[in-house]
Chimera marker file (.cmm) of the C-alpha trace (Angstrom):
<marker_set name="trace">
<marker id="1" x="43.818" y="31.545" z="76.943" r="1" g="1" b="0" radius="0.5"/>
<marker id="2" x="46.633" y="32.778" z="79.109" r="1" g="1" b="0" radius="0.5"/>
<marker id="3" x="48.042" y="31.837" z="82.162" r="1" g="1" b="0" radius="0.5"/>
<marker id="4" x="47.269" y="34.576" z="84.406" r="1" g="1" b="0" radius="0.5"/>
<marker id="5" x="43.429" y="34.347" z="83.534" r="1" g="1" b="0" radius="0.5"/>
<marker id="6" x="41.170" y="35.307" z="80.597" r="1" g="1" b="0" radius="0.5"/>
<marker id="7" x="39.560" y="37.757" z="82.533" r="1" g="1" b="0" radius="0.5"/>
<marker id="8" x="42.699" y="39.807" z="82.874" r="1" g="1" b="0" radius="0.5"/>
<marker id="9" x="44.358" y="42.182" z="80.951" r="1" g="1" b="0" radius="0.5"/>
<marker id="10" x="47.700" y="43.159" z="79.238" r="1" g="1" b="0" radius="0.5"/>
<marker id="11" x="48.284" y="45.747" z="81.412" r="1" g="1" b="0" radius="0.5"/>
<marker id="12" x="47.769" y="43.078" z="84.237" r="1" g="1" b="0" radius="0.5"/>
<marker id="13" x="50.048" y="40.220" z="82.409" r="1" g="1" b="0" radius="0.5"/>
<marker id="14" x="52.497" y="42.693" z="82.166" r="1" g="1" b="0" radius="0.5"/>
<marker id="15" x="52.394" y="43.453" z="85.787" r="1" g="1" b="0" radius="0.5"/>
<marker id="16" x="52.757" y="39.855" z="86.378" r="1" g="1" b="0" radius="0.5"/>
<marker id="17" x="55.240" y="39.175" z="84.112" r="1" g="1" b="0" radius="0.5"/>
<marker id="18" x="57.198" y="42.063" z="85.836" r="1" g="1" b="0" radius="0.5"/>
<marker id="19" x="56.650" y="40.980" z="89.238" r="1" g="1" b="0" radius="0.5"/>
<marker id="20" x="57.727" y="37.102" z="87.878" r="1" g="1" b="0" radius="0.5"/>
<marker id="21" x="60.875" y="37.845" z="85.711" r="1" g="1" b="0" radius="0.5"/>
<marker id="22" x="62.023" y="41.240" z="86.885" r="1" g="1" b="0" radius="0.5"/>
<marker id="23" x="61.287" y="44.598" z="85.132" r="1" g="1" b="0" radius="0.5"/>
<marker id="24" x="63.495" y="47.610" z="83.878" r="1" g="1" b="0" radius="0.5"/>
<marker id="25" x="61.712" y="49.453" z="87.383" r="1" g="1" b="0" radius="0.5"/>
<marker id="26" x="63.125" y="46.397" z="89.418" r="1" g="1" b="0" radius="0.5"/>
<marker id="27" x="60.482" y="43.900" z="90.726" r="1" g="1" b="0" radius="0.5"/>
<marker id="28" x="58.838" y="46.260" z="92.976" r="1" g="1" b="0" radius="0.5"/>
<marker id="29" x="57.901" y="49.119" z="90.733" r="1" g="1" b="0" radius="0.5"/>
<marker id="30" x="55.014" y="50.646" z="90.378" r="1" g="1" b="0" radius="0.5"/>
<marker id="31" x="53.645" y="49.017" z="87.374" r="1" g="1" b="0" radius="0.5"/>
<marker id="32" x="53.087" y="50.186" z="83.655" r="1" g="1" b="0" radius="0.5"/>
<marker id="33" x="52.050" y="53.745" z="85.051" r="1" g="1" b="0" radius="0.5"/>
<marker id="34" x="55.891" y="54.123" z="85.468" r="1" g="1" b="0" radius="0.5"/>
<marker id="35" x="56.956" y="52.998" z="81.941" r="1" g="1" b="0" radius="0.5"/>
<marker id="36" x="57.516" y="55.604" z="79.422" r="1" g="1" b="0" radius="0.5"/>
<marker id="37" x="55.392" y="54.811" z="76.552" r="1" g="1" b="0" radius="0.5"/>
<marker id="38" x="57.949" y="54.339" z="73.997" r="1" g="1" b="0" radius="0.5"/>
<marker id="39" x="59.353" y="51.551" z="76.531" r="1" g="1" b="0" radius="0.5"/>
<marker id="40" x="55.632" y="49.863" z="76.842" r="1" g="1" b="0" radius="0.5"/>
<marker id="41" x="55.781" y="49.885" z="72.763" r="1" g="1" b="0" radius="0.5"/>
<marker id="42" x="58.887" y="48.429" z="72.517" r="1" g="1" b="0" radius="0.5"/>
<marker id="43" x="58.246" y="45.594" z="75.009" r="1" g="1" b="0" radius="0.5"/>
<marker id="44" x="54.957" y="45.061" z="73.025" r="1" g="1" b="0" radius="0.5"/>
<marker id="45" x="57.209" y="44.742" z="69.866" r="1" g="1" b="0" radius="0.5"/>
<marker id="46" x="59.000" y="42.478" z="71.420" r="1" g="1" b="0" radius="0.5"/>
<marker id="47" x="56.504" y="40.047" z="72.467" r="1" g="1" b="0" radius="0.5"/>
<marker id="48" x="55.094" y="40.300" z="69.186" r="1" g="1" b="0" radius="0.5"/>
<marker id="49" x="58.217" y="39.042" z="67.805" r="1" g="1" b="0" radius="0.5"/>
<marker id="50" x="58.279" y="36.298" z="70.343" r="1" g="1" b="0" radius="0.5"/>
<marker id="51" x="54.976" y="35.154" z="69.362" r="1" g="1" b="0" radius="0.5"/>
<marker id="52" x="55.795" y="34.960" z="66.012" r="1" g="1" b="0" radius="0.5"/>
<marker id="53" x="58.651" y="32.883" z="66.569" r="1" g="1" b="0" radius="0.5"/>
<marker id="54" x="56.976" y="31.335" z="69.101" r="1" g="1" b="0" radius="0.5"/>
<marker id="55" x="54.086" y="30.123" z="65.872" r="1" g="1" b="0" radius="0.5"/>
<marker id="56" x="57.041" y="29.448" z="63.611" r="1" g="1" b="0" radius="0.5"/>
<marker id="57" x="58.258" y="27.200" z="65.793" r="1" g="1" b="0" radius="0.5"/>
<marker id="58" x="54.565" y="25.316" z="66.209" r="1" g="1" b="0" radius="0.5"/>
<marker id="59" x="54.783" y="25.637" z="62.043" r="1" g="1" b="0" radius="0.5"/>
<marker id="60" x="58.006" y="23.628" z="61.831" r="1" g="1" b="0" radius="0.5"/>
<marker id="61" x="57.141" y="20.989" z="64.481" r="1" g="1" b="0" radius="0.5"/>
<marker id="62" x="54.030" y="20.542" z="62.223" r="1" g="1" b="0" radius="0.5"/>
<marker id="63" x="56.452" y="19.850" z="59.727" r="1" g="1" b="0" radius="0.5"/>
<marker id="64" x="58.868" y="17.680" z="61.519" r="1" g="1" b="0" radius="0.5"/>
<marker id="65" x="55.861" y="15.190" z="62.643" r="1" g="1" b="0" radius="0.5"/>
<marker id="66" x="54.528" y="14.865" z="59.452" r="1" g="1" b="0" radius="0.5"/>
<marker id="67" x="58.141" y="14.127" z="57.835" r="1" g="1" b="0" radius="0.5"/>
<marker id="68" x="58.425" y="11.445" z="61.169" r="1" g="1" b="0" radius="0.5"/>
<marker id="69" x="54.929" y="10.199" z="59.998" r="1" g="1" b="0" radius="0.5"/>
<marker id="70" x="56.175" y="9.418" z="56.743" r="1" g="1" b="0" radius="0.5"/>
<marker id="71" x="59.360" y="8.222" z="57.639" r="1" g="1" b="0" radius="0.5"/>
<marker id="72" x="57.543" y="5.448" z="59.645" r="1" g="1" b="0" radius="0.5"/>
<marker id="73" x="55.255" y="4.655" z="57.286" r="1" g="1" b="0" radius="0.5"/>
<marker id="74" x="57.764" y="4.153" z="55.007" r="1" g="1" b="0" radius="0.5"/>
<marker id="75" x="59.919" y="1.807" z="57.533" r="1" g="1" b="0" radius="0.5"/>
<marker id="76" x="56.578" y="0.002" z="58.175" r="1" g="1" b="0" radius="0.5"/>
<marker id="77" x="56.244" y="-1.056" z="54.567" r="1" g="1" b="0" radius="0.5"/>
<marker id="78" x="60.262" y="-1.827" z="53.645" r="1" g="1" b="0" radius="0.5"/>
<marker id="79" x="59.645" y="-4.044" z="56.752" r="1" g="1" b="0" radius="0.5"/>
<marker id="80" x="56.839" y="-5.966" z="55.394" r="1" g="1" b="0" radius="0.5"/>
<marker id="81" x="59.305" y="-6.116" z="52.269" r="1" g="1" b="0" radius="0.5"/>
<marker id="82" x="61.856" y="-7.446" z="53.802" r="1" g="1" b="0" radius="0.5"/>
<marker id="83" x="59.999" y="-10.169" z="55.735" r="1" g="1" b="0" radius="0.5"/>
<marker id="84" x="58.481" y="-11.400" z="52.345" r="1" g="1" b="0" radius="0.5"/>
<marker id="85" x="61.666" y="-11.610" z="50.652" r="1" g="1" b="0" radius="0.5"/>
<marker id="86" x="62.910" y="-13.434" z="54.200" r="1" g="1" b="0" radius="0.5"/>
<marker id="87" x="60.278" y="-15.849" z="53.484" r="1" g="1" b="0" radius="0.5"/>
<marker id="88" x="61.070" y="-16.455" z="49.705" r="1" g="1" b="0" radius="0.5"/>
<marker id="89" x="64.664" y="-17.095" z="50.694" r="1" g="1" b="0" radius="0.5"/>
<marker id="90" x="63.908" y="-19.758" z="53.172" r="1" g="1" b="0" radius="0.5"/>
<marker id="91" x="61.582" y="-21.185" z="50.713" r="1" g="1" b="0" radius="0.5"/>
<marker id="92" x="63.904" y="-21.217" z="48.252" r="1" g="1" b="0" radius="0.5"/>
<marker id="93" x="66.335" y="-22.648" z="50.818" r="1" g="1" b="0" radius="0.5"/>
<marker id="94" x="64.284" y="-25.508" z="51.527" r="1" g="1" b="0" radius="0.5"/>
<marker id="95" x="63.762" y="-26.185" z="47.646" r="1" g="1" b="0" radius="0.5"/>
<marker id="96" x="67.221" y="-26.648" z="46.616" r="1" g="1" b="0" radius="0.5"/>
<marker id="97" x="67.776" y="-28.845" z="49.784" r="1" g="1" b="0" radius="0.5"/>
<marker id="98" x="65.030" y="-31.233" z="48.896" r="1" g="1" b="0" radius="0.5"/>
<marker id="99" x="67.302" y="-30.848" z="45.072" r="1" g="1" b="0" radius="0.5"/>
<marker id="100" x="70.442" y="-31.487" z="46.866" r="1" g="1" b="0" radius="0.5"/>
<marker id="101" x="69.282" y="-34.439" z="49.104" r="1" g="1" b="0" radius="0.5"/>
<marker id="102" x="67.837" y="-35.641" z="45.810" r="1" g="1" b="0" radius="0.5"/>
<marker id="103" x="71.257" y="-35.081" z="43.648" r="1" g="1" b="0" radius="0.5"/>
<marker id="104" x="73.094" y="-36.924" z="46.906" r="1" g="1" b="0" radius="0.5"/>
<marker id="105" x="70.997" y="-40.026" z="46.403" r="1" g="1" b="0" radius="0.5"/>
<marker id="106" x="71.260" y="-40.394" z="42.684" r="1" g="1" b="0" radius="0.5"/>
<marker id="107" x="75.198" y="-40.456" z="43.010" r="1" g="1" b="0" radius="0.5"/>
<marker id="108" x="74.655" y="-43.142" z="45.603" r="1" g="1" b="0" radius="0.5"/>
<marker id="109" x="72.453" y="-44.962" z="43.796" r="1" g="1" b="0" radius="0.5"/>
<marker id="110" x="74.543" y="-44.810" z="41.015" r="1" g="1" b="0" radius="0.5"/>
<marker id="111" x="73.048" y="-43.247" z="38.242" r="1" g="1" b="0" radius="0.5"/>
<marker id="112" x="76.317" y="-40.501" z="37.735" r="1" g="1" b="0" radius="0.5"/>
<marker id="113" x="75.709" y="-42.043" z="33.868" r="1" g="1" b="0" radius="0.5"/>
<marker id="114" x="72.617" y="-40.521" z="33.457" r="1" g="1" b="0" radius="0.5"/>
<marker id="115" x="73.514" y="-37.240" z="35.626" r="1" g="1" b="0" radius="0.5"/>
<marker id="116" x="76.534" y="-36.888" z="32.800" r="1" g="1" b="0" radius="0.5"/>
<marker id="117" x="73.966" y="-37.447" z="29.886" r="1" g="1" b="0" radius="0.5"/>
<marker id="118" x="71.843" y="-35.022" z="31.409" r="1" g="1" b="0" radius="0.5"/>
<marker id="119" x="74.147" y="-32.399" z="32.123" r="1" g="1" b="0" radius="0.5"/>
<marker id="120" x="75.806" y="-32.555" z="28.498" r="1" g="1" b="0" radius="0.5"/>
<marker id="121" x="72.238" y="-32.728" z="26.932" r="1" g="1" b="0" radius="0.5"/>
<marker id="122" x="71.266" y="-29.515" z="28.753" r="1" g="1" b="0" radius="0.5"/>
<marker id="123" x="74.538" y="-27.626" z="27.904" r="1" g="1" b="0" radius="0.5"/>
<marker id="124" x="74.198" y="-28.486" z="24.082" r="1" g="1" b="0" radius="0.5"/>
<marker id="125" x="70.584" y="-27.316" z="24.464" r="1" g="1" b="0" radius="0.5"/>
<marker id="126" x="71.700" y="-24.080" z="26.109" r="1" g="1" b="0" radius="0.5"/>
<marker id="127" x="74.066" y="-23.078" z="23.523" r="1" g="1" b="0" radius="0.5"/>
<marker id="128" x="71.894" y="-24.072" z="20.452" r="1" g="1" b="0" radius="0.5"/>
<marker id="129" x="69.726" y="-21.622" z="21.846" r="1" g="1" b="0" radius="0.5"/>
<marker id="130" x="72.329" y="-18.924" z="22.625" r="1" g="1" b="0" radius="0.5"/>
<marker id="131" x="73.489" y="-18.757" z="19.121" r="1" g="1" b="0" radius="0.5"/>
<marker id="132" x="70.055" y="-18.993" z="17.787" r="1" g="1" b="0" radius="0.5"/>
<marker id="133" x="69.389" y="-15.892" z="20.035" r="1" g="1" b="0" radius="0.5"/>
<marker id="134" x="72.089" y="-14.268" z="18.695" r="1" g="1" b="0" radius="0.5"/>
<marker id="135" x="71.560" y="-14.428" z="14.901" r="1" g="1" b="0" radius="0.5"/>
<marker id="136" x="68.413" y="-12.573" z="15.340" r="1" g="1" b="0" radius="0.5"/>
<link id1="1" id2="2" r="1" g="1" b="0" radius="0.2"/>
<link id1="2" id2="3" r="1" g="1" b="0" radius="0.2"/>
<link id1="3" id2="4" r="1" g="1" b="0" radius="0.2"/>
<link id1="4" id2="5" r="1" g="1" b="0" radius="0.2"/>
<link id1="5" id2="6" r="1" g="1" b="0" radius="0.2"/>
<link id1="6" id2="7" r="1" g="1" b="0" radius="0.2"/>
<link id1="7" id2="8" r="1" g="1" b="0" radius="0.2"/>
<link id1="8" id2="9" r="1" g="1" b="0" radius="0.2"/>
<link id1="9" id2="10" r="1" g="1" b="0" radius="0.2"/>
<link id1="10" id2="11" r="1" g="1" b="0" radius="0.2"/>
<link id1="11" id2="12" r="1" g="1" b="0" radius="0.2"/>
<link id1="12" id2="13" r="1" g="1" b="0" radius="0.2"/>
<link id1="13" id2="14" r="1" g="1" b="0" radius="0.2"/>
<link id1="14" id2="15" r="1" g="1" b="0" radius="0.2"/>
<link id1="15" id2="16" r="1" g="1" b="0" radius="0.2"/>
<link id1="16" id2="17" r="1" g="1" b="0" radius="0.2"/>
<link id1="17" id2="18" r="1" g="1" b="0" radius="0.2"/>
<link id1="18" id2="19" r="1" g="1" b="0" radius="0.2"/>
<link id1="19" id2="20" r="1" g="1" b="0" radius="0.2"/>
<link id1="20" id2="21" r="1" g="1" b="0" radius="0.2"/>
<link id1="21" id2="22" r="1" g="1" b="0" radius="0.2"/>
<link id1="22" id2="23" r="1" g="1" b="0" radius="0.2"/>
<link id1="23" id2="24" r="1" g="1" b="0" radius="0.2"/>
<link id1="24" id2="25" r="1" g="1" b="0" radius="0.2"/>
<link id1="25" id2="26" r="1" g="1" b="0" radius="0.2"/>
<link id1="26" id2="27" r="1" g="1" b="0" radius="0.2"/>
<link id1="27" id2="28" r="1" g="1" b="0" radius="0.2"/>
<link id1="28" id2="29" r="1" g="1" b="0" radius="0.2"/>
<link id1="29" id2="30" r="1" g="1" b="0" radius="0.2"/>
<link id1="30" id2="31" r="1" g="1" b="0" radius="0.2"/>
<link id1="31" id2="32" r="1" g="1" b="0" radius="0.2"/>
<link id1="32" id2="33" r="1" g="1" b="0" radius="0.2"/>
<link id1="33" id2="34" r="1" g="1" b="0" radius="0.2"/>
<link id1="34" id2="35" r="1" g="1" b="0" radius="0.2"/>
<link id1="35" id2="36" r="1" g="1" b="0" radius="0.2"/>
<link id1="36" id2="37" r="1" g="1" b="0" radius="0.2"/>
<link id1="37" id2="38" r="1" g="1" b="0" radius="0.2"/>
<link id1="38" id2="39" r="1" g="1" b="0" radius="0.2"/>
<link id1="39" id2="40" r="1" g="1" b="0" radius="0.2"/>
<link id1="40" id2="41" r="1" g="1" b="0" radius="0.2"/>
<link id1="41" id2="42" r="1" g="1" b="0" radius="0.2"/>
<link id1="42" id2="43" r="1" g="1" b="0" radius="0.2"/>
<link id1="43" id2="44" r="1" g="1" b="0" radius="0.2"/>
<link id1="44" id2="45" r="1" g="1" b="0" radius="0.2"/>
<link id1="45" id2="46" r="1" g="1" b="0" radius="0.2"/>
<link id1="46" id2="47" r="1" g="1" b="0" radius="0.2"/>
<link id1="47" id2="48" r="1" g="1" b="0" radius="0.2"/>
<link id1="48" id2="49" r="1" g="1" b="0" radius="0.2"/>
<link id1="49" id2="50" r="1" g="1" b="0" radius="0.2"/>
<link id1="50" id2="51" r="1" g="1" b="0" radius="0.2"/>
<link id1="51" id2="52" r="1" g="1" b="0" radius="0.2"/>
<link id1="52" id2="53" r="1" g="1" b="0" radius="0.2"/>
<link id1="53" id2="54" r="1" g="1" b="0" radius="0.2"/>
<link id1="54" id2="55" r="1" g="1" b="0" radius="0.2"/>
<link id1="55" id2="56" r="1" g="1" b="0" radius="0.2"/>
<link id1="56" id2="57" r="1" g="1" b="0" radius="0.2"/>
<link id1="57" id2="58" r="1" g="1" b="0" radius="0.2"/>
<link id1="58" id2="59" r="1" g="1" b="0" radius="0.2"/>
<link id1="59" id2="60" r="1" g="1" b="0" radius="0.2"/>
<link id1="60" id2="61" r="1" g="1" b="0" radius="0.2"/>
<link id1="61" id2="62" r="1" g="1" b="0" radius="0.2"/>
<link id1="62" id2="63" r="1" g="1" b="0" radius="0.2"/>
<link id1="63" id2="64" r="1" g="1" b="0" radius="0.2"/>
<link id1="64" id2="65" r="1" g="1" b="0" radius="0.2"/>
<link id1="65" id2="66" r="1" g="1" b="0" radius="0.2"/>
<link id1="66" id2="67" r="1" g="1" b="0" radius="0.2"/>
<link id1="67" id2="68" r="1" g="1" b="0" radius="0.2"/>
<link id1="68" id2="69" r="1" g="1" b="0" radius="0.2"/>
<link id1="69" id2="70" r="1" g="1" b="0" radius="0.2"/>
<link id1="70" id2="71" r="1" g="1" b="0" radius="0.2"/>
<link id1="71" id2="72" r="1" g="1" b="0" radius="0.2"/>
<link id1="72" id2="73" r="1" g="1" b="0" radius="0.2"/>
<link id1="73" id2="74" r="1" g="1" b="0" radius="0.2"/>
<link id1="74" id2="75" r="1" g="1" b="0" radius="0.2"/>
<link id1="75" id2="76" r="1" g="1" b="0" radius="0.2"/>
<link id1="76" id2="77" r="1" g="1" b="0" radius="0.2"/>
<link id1="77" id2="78" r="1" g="1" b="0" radius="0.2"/>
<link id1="78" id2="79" r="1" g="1" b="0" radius="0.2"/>
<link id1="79" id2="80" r="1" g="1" b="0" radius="0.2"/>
<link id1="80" id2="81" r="1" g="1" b="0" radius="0.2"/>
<link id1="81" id2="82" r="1" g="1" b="0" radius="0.2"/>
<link id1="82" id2="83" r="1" g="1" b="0" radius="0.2"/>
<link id1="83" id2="84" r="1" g="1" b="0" radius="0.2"/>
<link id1="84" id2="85" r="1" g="1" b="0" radius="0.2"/>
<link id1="85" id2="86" r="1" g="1" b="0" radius="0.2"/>
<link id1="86" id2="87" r="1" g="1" b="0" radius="0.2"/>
<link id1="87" id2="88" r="1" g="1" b="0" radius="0.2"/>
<link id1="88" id2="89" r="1" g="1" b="0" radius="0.2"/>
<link id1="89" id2="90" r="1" g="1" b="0" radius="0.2"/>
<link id1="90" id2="91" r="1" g="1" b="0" radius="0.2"/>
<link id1="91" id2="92" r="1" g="1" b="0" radius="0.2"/>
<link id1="92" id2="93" r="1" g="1" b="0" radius="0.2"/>
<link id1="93" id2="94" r="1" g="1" b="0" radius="0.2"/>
<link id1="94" id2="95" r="1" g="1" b="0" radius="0.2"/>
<link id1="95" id2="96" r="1" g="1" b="0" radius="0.2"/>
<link id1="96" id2="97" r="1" g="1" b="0" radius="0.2"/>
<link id1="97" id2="98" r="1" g="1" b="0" radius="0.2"/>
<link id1="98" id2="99" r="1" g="1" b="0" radius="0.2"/>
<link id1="99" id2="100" r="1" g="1" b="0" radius="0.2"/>
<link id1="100" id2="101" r="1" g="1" b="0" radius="0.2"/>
<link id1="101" id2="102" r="1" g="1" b="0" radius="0.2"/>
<link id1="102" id2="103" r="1" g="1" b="0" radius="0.2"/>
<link id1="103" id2="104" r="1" g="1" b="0" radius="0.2"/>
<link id1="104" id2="105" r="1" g="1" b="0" radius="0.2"/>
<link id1="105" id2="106" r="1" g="1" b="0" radius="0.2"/>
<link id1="106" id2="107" r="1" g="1" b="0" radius="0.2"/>
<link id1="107" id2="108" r="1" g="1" b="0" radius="0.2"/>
<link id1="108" id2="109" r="1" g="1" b="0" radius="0.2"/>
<link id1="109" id2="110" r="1" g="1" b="0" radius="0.2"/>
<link id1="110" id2="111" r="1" g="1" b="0" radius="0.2"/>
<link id1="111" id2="112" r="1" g="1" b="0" radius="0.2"/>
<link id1="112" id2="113" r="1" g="1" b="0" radius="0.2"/>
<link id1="113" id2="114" r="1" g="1" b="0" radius="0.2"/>
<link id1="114" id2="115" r="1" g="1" b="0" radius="0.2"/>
<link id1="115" id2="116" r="1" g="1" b="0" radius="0.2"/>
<link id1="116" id2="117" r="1" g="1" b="0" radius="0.2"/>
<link id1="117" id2="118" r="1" g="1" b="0" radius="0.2"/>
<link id1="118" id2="119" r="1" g="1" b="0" radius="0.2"/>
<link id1="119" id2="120" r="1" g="1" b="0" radius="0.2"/>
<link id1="120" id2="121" r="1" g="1" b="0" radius="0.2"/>
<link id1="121" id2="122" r="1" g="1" b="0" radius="0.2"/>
<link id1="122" id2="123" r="1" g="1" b="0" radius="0.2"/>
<link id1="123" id2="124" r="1" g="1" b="0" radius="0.2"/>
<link id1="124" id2="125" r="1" g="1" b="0" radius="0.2"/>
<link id1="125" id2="126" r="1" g="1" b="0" radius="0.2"/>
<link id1="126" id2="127" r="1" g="1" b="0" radius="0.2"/>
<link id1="127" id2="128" r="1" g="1" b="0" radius="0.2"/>
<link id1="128" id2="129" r="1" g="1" b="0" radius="0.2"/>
<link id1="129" id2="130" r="1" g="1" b="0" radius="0.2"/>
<link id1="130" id2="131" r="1" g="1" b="0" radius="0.2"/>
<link id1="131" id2="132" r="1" g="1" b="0" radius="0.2"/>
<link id1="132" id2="133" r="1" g="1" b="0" radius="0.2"/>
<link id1="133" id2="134" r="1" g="1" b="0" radius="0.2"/>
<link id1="134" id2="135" r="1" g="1" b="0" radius="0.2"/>
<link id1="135" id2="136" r="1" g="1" b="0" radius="0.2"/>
</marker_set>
């Protein structure tokens, strides 16, 4: 629907537009009777132009809100990630707290013997199985 009326015609936007925005005749002239034809066809060439543009334009902000769509979608869901992996960090966080409180108190108490047994047992362990690994 236009904006001068569905009941009007192009002869009668024209006239409007003319009156609006100025004409080649000046803003008072007579109308489209004055026009030569070759200028009517020319200004109806060039709103045909404009329209097209005018849809190209509608065609590419299609375009641009579905690539926004995504690209929100997309921020949505690396921002779920993120907050999981926030939580697994301060999990893990808490975990080796609780192991460090616990590592504190047995060199208090201690028990650095057994932490040094321990500690060389696992290291022999580890490279047994590194050179195990590697013979294969």
């Amino acid at each position: 629907m236009r904006a001068n009326g569905a009941g009007m015609g192009a002869d009668s936007h024209r006239r409007d537009r003319g009156l609006l925005f100025g004409s080649r005749d000046g803003p008072s002239g007579s109308g489209p009777s004055s026009k030569s034809a070759g200028a009517m066809q020319e200004q109806e060439h060039i709103e045909a132009q404009n329209q097209q543009r005018v849809d190209n334009l509608g065609n590419k902000v299609g375009t641009l809100k579905s690539v926004a769509i995504t690209i929100g979608d997309e921020v949505d869901y690396q921002n779920q990630m993120l907050d999981k992996m926030g939580n697994q960090f301060d999990d893990t966080t808490d975990v080796l707290g609780q192991t460090m409180k616990r590592l504190d108190e047995m060199v208090k108490s201690g028990k650095v013997n057994s932490m040094c047994y321990l500690a060389l047992g696992l290291t022999i362990v580890m490279l047994l199985a590194y050179f195990l690994l590697r013979k294969k």
